[in-house]
C-alpha positions in Angstrom: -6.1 -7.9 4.7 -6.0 -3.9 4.8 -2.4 -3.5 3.0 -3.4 -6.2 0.9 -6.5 -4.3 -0.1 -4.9 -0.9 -0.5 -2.7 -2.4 -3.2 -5.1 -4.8 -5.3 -4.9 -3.6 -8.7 -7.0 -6.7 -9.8 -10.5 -6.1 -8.3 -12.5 -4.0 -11.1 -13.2 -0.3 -9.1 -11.1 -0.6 -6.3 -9.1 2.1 -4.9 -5.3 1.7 -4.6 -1.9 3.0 -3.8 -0.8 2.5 -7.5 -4.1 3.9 -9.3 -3.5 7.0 -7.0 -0.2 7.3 -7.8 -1.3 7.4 -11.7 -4.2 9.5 -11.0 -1.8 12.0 -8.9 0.3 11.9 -12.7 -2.4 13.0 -14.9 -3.6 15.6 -12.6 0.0 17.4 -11.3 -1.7 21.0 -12.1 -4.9 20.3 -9.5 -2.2 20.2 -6.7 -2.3 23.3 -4.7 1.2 23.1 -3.0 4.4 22.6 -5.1 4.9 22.9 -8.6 4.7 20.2 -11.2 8.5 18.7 -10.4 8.0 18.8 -6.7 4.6 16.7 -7.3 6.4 14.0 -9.8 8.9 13.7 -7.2 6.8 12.3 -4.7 4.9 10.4 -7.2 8.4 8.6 -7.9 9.4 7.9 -4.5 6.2 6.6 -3.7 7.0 4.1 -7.2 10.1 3.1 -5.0 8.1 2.4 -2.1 5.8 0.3 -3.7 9.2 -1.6 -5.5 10.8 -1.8 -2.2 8.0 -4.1 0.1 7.2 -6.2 -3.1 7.9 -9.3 -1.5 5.6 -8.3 1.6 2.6 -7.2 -0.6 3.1 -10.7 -2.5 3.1 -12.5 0.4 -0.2 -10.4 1.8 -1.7 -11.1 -1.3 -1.3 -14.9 -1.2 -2.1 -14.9 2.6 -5.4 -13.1 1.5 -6.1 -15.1 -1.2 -5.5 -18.8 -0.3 -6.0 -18.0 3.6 -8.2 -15.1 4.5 -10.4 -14.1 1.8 -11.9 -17.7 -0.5 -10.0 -20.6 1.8 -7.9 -22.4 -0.6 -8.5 -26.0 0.0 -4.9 -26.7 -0.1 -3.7 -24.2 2.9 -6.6 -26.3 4.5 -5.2 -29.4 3.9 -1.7 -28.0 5.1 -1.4 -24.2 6.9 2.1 -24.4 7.4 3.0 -24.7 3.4 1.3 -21.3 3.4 3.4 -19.9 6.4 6.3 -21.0 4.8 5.3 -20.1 0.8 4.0 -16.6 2.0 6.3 -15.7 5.6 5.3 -12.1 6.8 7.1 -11.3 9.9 5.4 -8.5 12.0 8.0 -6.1 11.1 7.8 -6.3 7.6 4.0 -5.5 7.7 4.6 -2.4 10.0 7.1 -1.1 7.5 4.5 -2.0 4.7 1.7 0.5 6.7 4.4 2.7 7.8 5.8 3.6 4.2 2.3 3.2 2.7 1.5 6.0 4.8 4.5 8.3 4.7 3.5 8.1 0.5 -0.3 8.8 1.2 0.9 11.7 4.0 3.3 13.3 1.0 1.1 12.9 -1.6 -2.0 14.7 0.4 0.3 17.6 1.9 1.5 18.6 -1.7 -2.7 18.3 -3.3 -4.4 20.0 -0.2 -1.7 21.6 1.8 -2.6 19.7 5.0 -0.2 17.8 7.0 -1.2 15.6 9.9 -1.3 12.1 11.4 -2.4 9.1 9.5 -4.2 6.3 11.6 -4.9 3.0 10.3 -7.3 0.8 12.1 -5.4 -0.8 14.8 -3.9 2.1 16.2 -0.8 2.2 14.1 0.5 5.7 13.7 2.3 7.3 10.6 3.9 10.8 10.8 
């Protein structure tokens, strides 16, 4: 539900990895470490993160949306469809929070020169 939620552009308001990365585009000049190039940079890799775990943020998105969050009468009616329509093996989600983080980490060192851990609930670590 969490990755799911950090990368929902459709709820009106919400906070996301993609509207950060625009936000992060418009502002460049508010960033107190790194000049403008070094700041588009890590706005582009974290573009290329985002392209990379596609498939796992689809299939968080469906396992939110017909499983999790509003019960879609037909994963009721058959739960394995949905394992098999929307498979997210363990790994694939820990790369999903891993790379999500290494963005968030790059993108906070470079607007308020701090560098530290990341921890998202659960006790996964990012450095």
């Amino acid at each position: 539900m969490k990755i799911a939620r950090l990368y929902d552009d459709v709820t009106r308001g919400s906070v996301t990895i993609r509207r950060m990365l625009a936000r992060a585009a418009e502002e460049t000049a508010s960033f107190q470490r790194g000049d403008e190039h070094l700041v588009r940079t890590a706005i582009a890799k974290g573009e290329a993160v985002i392209v990379a775990i596609e498939l796992v943020l689809q299939s968080t998105r469906q396992r939110r949306n017909e499983w999790l969050a509003h019960l879609d009468p037909r994963t009721v009616a058959n739960p394995a469809s949905l394992c098999a329509k929307a498979r997210l093996p363990i790994p694939d989600l820990e790369r999903a929070f891993k790379e999500t983080g290494d963005v968030l980490l790059e993108l906070s060192s470079l607007y308020e020169d701090v560098i530290g851990e990341l921890q998202f609930l659960g006790g996964m670590i990012t450095r």
